[in-house]
DOGU-476953 format. One record per atom (N, C-alpha, C, O): residue in one letter; y, z, x. Coordinates in steps of 0.2 Angstrom, whole numbers, plus 5000, padded with zeros to 4 digits. Each point is the difference from the previous one (the first is absolute). Layout:
N
AYZX...
//
This chain:
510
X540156085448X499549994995X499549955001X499650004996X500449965008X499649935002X499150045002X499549984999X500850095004X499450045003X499249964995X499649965001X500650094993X499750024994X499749924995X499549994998X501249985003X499849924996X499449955005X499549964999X500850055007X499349975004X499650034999X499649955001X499950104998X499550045002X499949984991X499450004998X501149984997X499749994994X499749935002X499449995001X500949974999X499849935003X499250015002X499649974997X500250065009X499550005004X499550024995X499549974999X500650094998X499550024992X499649944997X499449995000X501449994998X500049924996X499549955002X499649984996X500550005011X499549975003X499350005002X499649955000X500450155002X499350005000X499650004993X499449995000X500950024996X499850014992X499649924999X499450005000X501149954999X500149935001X499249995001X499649984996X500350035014X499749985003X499250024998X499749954999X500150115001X499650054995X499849964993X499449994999X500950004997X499949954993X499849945002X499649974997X500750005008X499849934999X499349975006X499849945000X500050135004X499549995003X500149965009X499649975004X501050064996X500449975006X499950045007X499849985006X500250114989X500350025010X499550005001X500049944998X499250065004X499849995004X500049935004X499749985006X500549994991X500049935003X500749985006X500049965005X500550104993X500750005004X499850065007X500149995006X499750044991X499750075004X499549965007X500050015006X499649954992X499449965004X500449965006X499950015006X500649964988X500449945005X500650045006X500549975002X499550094998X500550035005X499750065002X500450055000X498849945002X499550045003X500350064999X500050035005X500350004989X500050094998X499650045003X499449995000X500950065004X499650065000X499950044996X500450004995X499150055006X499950054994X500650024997X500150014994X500450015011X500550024996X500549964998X500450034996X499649935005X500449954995X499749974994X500349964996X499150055003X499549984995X500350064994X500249994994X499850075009X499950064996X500649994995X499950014994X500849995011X500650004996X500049944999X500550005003X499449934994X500049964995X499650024996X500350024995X499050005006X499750004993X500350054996X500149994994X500050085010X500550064997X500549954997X499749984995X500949995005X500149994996X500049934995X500449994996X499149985005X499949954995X499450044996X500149974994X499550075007X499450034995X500250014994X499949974995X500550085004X500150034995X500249964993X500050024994X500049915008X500549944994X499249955001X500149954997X499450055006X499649964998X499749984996X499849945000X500050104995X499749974993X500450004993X499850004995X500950015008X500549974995X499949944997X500249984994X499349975010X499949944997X500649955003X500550035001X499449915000X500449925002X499749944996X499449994999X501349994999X499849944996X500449965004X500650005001X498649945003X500549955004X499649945001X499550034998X500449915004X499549975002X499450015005X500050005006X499350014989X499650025004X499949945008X499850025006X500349934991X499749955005X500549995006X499949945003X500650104998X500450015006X499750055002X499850044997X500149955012X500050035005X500450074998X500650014998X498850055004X500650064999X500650025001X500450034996X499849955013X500550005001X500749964998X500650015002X499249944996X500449934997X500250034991X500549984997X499050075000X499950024993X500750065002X500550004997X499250065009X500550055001X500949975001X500450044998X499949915006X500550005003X500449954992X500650004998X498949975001X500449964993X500150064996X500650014999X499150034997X500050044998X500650065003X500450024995X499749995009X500750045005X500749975000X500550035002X499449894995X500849975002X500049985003X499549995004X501449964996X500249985004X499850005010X499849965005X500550104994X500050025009X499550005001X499949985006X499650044991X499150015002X499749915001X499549995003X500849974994X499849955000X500249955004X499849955001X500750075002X500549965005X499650035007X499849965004X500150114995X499750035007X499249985000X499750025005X499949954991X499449994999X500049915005X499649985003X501050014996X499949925002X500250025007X499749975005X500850074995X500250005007X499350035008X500049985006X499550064990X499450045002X499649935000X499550005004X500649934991X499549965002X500049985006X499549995004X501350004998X500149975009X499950055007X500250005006X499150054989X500350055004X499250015001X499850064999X499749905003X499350045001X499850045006X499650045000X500749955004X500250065008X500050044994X499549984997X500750065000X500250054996X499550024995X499750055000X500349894996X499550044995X499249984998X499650014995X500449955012X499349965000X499949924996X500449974997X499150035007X500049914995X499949994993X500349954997X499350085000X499650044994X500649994994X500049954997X500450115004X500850034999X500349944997X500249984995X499749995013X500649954999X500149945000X500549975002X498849994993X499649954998X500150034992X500149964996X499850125002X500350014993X500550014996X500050004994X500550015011X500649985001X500549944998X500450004996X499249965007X500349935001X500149964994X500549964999X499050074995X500049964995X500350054992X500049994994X500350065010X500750024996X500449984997X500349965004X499850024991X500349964996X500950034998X500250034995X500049965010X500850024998X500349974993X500449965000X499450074995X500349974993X499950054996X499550035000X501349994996X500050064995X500449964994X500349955001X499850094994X500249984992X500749975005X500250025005X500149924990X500650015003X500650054995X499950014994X500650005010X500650024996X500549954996X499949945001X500450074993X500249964996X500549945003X500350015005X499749944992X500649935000X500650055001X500450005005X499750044991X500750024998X500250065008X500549985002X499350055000X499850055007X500149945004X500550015004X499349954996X500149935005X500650015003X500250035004X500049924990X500649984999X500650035002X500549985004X499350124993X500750035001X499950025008X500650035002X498849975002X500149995005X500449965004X500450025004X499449914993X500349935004X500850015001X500449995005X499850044988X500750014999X500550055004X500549995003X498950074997X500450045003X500149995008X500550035003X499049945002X499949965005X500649955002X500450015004X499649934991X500249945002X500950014998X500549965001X499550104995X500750034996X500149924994X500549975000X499150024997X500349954995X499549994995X499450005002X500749984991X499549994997X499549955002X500249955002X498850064996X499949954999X500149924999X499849965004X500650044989X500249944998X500249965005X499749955001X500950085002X500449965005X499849985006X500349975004X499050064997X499749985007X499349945000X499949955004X499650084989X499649974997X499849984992X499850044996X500249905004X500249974993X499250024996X500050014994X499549995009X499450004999X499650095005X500250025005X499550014992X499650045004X499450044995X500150034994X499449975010X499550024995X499750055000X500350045004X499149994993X499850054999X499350015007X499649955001X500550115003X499749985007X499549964999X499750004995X500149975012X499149965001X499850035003X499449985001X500850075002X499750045006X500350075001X500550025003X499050034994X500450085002X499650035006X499449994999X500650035005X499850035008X500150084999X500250034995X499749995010X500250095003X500650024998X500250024995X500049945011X500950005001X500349974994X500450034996X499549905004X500449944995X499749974997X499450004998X501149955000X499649954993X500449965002X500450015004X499449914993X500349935001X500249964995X499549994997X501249995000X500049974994X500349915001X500349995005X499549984992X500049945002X500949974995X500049994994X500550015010X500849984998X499949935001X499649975002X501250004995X500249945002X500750035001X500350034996X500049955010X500849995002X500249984995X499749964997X501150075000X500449964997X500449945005X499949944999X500450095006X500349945005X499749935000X500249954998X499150055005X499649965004X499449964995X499849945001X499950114994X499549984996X499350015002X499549994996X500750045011X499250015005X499850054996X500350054998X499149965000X499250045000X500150035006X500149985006X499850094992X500050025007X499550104996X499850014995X500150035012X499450064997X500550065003X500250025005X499950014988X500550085003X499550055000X499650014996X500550025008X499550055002X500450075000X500150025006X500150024990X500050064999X499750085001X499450014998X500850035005X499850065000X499750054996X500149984994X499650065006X499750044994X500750065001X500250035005X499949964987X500550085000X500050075003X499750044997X500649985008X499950075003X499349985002X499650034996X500149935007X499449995007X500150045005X499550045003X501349955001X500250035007X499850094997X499550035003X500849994992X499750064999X499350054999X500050065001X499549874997X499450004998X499650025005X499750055001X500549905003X499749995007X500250065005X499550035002X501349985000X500050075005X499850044998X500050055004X499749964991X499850094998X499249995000X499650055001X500249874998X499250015003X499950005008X499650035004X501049924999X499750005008X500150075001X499550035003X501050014995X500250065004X499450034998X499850035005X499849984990X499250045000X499549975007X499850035005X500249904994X499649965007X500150055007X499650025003X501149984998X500250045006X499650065000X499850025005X500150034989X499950064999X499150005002X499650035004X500449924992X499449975002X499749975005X499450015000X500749965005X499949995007X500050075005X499650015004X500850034994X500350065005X499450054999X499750025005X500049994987X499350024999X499449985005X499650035003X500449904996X499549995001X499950005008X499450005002X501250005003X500050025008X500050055002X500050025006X499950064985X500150065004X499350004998X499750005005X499850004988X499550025000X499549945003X499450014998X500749935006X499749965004X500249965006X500249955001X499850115003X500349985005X499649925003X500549975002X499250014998X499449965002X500549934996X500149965004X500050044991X500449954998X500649985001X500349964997X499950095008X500849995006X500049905002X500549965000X498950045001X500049925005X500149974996X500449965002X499550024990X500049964995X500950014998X500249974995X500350075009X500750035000X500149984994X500249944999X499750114995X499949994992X501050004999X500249984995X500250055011X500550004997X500449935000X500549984996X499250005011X500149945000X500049944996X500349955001X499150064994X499949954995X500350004994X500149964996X500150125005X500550014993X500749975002X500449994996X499850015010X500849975003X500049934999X500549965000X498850025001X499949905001X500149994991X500449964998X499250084997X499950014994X500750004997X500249964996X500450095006X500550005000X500549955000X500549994996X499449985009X500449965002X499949924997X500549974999X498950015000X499949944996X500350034993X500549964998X499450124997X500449984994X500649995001X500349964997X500150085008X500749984999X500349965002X500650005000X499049935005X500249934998X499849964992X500349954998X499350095000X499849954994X500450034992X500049984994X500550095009X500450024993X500649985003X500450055000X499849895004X500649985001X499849955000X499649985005X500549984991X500049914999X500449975004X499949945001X500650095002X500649945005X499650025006X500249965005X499150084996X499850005007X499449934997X500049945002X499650084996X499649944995X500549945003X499949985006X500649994990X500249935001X500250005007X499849955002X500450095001X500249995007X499549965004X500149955004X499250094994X499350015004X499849924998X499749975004X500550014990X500049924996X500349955002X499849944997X500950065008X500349965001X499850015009X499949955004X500050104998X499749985006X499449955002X499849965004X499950074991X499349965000X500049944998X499549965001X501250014996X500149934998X500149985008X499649965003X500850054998X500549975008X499550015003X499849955003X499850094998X499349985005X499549934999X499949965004X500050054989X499749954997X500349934998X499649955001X500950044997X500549954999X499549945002X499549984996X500649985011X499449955002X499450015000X499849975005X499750064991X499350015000X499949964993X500350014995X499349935007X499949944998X499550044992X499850055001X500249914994X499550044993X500050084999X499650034999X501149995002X500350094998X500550004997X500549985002X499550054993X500850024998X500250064998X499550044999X500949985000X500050094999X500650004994X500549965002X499650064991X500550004997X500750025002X500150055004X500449914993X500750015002X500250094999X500050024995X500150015009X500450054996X500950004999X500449985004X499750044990X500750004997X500450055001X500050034994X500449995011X500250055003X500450034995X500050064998X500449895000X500750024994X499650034994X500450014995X498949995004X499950044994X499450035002X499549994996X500550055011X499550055003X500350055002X500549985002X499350094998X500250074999X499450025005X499649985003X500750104996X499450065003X499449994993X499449985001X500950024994X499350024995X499949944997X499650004995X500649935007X500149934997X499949955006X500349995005X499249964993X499949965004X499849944995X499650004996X501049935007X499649954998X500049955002X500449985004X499249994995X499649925006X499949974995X499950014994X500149915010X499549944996X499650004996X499850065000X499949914996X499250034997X499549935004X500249945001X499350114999X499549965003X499649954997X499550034998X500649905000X499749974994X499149995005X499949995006X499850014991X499249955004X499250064997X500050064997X499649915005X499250014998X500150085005X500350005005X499350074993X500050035000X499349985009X499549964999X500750085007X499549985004X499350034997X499649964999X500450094999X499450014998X499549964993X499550024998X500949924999X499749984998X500049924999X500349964998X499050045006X499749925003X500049974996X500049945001X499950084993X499849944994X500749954997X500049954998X500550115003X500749965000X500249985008X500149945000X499850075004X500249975006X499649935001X500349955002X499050054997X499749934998X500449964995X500249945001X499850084995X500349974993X500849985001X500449984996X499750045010X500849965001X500049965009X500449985004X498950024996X499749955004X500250045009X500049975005X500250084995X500349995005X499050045005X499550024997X500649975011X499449995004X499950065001X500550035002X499050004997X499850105000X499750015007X500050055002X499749905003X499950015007X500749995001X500250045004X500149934995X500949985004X500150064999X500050035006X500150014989X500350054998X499950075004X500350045003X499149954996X499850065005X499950025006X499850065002X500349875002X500350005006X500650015003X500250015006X500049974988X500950015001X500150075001X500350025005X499550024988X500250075000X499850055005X500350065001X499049915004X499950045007X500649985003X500450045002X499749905000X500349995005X500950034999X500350035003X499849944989X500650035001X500150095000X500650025001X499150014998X500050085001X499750025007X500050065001X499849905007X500050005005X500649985003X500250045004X500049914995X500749965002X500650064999X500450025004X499550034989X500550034998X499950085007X500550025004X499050004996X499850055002X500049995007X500250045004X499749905000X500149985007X500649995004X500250015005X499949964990X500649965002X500750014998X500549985003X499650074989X500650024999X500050085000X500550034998X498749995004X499950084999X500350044995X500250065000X499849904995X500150024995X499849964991X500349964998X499250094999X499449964997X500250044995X500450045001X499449934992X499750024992X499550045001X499549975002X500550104997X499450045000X499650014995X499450045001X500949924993X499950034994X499649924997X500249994994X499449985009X500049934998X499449964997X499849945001X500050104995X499450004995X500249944994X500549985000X499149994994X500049984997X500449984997X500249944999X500150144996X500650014997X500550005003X500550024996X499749975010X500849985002X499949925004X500449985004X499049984993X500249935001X499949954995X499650014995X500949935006X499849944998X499849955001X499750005006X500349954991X499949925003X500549984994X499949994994X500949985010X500249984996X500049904999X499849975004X500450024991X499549934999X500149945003X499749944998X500650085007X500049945006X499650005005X499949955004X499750124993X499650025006X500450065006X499750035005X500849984994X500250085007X499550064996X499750004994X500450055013X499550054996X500850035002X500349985005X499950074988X500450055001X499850064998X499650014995X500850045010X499850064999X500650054999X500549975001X499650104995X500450004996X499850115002X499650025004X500750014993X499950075000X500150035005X499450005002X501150025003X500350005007X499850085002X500150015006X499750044991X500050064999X499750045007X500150055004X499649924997X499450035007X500149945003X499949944998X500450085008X500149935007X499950035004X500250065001X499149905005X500050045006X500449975006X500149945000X500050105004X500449975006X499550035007X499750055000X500549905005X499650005008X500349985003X500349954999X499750105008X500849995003X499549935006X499449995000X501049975004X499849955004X499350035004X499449984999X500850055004X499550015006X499450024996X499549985003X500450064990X499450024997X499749954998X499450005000X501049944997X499749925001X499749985004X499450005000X501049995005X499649975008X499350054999X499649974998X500350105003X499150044999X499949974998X499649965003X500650044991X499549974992X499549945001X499450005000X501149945002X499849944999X499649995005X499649955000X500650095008X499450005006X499550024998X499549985003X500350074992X499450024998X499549994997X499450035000X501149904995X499749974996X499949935003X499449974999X501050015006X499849965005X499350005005X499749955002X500350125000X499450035003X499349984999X499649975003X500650074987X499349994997X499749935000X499449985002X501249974996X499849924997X499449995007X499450004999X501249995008X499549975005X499650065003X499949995006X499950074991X499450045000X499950045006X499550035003X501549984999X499850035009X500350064998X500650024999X498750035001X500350084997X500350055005X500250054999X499749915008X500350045006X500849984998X500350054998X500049895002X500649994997X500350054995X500550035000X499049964995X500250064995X500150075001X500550034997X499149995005X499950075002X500650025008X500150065001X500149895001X500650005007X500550004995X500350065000X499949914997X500750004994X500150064995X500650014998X498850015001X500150084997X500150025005X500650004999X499350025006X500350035006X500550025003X500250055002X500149884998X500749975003X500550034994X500550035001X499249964993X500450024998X500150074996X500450024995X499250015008X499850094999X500050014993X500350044997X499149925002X499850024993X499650045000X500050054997X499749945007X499150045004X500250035007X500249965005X499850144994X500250045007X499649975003X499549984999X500950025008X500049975008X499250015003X499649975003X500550104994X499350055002X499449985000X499550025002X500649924992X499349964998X499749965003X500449975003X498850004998X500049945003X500049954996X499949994994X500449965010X500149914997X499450005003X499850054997X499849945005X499449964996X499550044997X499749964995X500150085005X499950034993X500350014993X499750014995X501049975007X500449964993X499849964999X499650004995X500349945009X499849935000X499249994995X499949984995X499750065010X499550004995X500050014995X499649974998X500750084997X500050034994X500449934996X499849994994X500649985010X500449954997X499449954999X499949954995X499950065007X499449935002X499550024993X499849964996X500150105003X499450014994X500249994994X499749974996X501250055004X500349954994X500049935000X499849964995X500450025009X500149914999X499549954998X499949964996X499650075010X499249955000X499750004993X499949954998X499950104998X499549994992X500549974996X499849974994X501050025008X500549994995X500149915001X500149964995X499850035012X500049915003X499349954998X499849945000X499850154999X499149965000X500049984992X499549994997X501350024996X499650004995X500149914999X500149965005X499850014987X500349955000X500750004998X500250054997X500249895005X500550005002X500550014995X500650005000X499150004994X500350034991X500150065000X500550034996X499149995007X500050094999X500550035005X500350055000X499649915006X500450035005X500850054997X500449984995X499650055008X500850064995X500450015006X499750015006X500950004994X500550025004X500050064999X500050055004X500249954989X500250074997X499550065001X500250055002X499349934997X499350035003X499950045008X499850055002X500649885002X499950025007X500550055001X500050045004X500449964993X500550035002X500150094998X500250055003X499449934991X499750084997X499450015006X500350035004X499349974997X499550005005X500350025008X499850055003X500849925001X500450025004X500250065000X499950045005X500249964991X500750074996X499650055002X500350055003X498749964993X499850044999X499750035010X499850065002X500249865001X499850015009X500550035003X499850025005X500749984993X500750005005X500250104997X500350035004X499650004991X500050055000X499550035001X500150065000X499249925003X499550055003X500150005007X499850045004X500849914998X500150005008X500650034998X500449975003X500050084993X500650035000X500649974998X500650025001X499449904995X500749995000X500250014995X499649994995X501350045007X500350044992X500149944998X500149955003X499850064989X500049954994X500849985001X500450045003X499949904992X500549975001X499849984994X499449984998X501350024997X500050014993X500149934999X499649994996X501049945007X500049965001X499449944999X499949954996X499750085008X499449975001X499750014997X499749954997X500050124999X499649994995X500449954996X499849945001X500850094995X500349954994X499749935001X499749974996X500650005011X499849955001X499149965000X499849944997X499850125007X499449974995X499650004992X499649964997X500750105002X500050004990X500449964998X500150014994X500449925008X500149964997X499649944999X499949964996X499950055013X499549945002X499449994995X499849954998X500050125000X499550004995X500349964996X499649964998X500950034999X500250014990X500049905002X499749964998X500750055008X500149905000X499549985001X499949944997X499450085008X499449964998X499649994995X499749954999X500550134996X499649994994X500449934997X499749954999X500950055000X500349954999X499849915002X500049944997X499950085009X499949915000X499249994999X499849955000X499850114999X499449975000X499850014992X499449984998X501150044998X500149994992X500049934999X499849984995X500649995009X500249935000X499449975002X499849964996X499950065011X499449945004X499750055002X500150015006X499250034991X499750035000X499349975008X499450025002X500849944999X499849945009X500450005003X499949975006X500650074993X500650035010X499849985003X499450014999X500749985007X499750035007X500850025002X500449975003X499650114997X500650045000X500349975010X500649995001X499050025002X500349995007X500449915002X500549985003X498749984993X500349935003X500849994995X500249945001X499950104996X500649994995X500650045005X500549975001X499350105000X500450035004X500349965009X500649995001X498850005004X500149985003X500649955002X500550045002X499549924998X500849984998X500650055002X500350015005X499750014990X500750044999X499950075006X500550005004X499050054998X499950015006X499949985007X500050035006X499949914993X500049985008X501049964999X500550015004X499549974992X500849975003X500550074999X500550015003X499450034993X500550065001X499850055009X500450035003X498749964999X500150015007X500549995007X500350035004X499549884994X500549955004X500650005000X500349975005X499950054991X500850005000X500350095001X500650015001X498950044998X500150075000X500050005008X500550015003X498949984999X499850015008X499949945007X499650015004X500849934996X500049975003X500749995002X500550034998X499649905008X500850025004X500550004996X500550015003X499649974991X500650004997X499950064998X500550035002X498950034994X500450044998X500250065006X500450044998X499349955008X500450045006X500549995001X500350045002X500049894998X500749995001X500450034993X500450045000X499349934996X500450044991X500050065001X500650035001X499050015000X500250085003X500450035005X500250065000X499949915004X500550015007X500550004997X500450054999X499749874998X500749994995X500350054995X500550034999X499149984999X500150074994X500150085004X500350054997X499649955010X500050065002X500749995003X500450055001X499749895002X500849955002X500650034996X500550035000X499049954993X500850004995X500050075000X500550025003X499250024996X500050094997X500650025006X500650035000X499049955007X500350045007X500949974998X500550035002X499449904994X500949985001X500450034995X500650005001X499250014994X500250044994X500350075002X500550034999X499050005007X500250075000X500349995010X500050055005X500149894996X500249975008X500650074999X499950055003X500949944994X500450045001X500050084999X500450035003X499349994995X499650075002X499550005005X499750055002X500149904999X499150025005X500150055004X499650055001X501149935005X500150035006X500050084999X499750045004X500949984990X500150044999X499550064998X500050065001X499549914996X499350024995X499750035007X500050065001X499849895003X499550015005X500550065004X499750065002X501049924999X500250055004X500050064998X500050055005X499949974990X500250064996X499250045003X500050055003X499549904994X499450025002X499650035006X499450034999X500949965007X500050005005X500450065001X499850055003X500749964995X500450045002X499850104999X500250055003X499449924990X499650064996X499450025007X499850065001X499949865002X499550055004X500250035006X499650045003X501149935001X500050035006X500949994999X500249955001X500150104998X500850005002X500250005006X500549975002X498950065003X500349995007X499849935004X500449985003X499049984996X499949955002X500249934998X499849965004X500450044992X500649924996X500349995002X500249945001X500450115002X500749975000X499949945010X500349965003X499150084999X499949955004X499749905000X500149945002X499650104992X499749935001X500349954992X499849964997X500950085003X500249954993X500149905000X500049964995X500250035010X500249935004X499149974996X499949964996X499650085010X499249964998X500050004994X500049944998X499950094999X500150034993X500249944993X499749994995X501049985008X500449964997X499649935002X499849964996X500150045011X499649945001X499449964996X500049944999X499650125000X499550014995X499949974995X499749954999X500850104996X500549984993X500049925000X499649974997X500949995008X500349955002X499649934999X500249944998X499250105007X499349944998X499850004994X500049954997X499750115001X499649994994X500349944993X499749954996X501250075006X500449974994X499949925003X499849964996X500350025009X499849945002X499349984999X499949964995X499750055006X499249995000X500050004990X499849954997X500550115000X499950004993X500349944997X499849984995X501049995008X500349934998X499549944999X500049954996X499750055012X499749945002X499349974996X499949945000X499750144997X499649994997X500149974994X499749954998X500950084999X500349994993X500249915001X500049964996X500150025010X500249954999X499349955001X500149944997X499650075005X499149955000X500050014994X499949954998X500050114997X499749984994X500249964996X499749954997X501050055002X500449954997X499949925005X499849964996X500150025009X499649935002X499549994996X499949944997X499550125004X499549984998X499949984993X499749964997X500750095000X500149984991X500449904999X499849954997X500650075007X500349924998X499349945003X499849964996X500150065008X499449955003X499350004997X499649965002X500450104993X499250014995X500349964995X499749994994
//
C-alpha cells in the first residue's frame, strides 16, 4: 500500500510547490529536463490557485518546505549543506530556514519523559517548564534535578515523529528514483545518494542516545581546549526519545549588546571561535556542523559554549593532512603545491594536467589575496575550489562540502563579533602548526608506529593470513618456498616491534 501513499505525498508536494511559487525555482536548481518539468508541473497544476496562506516575505522555497512539515524542513537544512546539489542560490535560501514549529503541550512532555525514563516526573525533576524552544524534531524544557538542584535543558521528542518522518523519506526515495528515470543527466548530482545522506542524519537525530554519544565525544576531544565548554550530559536520565544536559547559563552569541554589556572582548571572541572550530576539524576531525548563532554561548566567565549535538561532521586523518595542505598552499600562494595534492590525492583524474590545474588554481587565489585583508574569506575560497576542482572532474565528497558550509556559518559568526577579521591572519596559526606536526619527522615516525601496532595486534594471525593468501594464488608453488615465506613474516614482525618501540622513546623524550 505504500505505492499509492507516496505518489500521494508527491501530489502533495507538487501542489505545495505550485501555490507557493516554488517549482520553478526547485526545477532551475536541478537543471530539469523537459520531461521532468512536465511530470512536476502535471502534478502540482491542477492545486494551483487553491490559494496559500503563508508569509509573503519568505523566499518561495523556504515558504513551500515550512509549509510541508517537519521532514520537509529538516530536508531543506540538510540541501543547505548541499550546494553541489542545488546551487548556491538554493542553498543561500535555504540556510535561513527557520526550524521552529507550535510546540506540543507540557503535559505530552512529561508523559513522554515518563514513559522513557520509566518513572514519574516528580521524582526525577522538581521543577520543569513549559518549552523554550520547539524544532522539527523536538522541543527543549528547562528542569531542575531533584537529586542535585542543577538547572539543567530536557529535550524531548515530538510524538510519533519516527513515524512522521519514514513515511515522508520513503516518498523522497520514490522521489529521487523519478527524478533519475525522467532525467538521466541528473545521475551525477546521485539524487539517491542525497536522500541516503538525508536519511541517515534523521535517524541519528530521532535517537537521542546517538545525539548524547555524539556529546560526549565531543566533550573528551575538547576537554583542554582553553575558553570552551560543552554541557554536562546526564546519562541516568537520557533515553532514545529523552535527552538531558546542563543548561547553558550566558549572553546569547548573536547578541553583542549583551556580550558588551557583560564586558566580555568581541575581537577575543571571535578569534577564538575560528580558531577553535579549525583545531576541532584539524586536529580531532571531528567538528560542530551545526554552529551558527543559536547553538552558542558566551557563558559569563567568558567560555564560548556550544550546545545542540544533532549534525556532527567527521574527517578521517589523511582527509586532514589534503585539507590543511591546501589551505596551506593557498596561504603561501604556491598553486603548483595545491594543484600536486589534489593529485596525489586523487581528487583530480590522473588524466588531467597539473599545471593547468595550477593555473585555474591560480585564477582563484590571486583576486581573493589581491582584496583587503577584512574581506579575505576562506569559506569563499573554498566554495570557489570546489567550483575548479569539478570542471577538472573531481567527484564531490560530502564531507567536504558539510565542512565548507560550516566554515561559512563560523565566519559569519566571528565577523558578527568583529566585523575587521582578517580571517587568514587569525587562521594561519592553527594551519601551519597542525601542518608541522601532520607532515614532519615525528609524524612519519607516529605513522610507522601506528602501522607497528596494527601488524602486532593481528602479529598471531599474520603468518597464517598471508599464508592462506598465497596459497589461494599458486597451490603448486608455496610449499616450496614456505621456510622464505616465514622469513619474511619474521622480519616484518621484528621491524614492526622495533618501530613500535622508537615511538614510545620518542614520546617519552617529546
Amino acid at each position: 500500500m505504500r505505492g499509492p501513499h507516496n505518489i500521494w505525498r508527491l501530489i502533495r508536494t507538487g501542489a505545495t510547490l505550485e501555490r507557493t511559487g516554488a517549482m520553478n525555482v526547485v526545477l532551475d536548481a536541478f537543471d530539469a529536463t523537459p520531461a521532468l518539468r512536465f511530470v512536476a508541473r502535471a502534478l502540482g497544476l491542477p492545486f494551483k490557485f487553491l490559494g496559500y496562506k503563508g508569509d509573503p516575505t519568505m523566499p518561495p522555497a523556504t515558504r513551500a518546505l515550512t509549509a510541508l512539515g517537519p521532514a520537509y524542513i529538516k530536508f531543506g537544512q540538510v540541501l543547505s549543506t548541499r550546494p553541489d546539489v542545488v546551487g548556491d542560490e538554493l542553498a543561500v535560501q535555504l540556510r535561513v530556514l527557520q526550524d521552529k514549529l507550535p510546540p506540543f503541550s507540557i503535559e505530552e512532555a512529561k508523559a513522554e519523559v515518563e514513559r522513557e525514563l520509566g518513572e514519574p516526573v516528580s521524582n526525577i525533576f522538581s521543577e520543569f517548564s513549559e518549552p523554550v524552544a520547539a524544532a522539527s524534531i523536538a522541543q527543549v524544557h528547562k528542569a531542575r534535578l531533584v537529586d542535585s538542584g542543577e538547572e539543567v535543558a530536557v529535550k524531548v521528542l515530538r510524538p510519533g515523529i519516527e513515524r512522521a518522518f519514514a513515511k515522508d523519506v520513503d516518498a523522497f526515495y520514490l522521489a529521487a528514483r523519478m527524478v533519475e528515470i525522467f532525467s538521466p543527466g541528473s545521475r551525477r548530482l546521485r539524487p539517491m545518494e542525497v536522500i541516503e545522506h538525508f536519511d541517515g542524519v534523521v535517524r541519528g537525530e530521532l535517537d537521542l542516545r546517538l545525539e548524547s554519544a555524539a556529546a560526549s565525544e565531543f566533550a573528551a576531544n575538547t576537554k583542554n581546549d582553553k575558553g570552551f565548554q560543552l554541557p554536562e550530559i546526564k546519562w541516568n536520565h537520557s533515553a532514545r526519545r529523552v535527552m538531558t544536559l546542563g543548561w547553558a547559563d550566558g549572553a546569547a552569541m548573536g547578541d553583542n549588546d549583551a556580550i558588551d554589556a557583560a564586558g566580555h572582548d568581541r575581537v577575543e571572541l571571535s578569534n577564538r571561535v575560528l580558531q577553535l572550530f579549525l583545531n576541532h576539524a584539524l586536529r580531532d576531525g571531528y567538528f560542530h556542523a551545526d554552529m551558527h548563532q543559536g547553538n552558542l554561548k558566551v557563558a559569563p566567565n567568558g567560555d564560548i559554549i556550544a550546545y545542540d549535538f544533532g549534525i556532527m561532521g567527521h574527517i578521517d586523518e589523511y582527509t586532514r593532512r589534503v585539507y590543511a595542505e591546501i589551505l596551506y598552499g593557498f596561504v603561501s600562494r604556491d598553486y603548483k603545491r595545491v594543484a600536486k595534492v589534489h593529485f596525489e590525492a586523487g581528487y583530480v583524474p590522473a588524466d588531467k594536467d597539473v599545471d593547468e590545474f595550477a593555473r585555474a588554481l591560480r585564477a582563484v587565489g590571486e583576486p581573493i589575496f589581491g582584496m583587503d585583508a577584512t574581506r579575505i574569506s576562506m569559506a569563499r575560497l573554498l566554495s570557489y575550489l570546489f567550483d575548479v576542482t569539478e570542471r577538472f572532474g573531481m567527484e564531490t565528497r560530502t564531507e567536504l562540502i558539510l565542512l565548507q558550509r560550516t566554515m561559512v556559518v563560523v565566519e559569519g559568526v566571528a565577523r558578527s563579533l568583529n566585523p575587521h577579521i582578517n580571517i587568514w591572519e587569525v587562521a594561519s596559526p592553527i594551519v601551519t602548526d597542525y601542518i608541522t606536526k601532520s607532515l614532519g619527522p615525528r609524524a612519519i615516525v607516529s605513522d610507522l608506529g601506528k602501522t607497528a601496532q596494527v601488524l602486532a595486534r593481528f602479529g598471531p594471525r599474520l603468518p597464517a593470513l598471508v599464508e592462506g593468501a598465497l596459497l589461494r594464488q599458486s597451490n603448486e608453488v608455496l610449499p616450496k618456498h614456505r621456510p622464505f615465506w616465514r622469513w619474511v613474516l619474521l622480519s616484518l614482525m621484528i621491524g614492526a616491534t622495533f618501530g613500535a618501540v622508537v615511538v614510545l622513546a620518542l614520546d617519552k623524550i617529546g
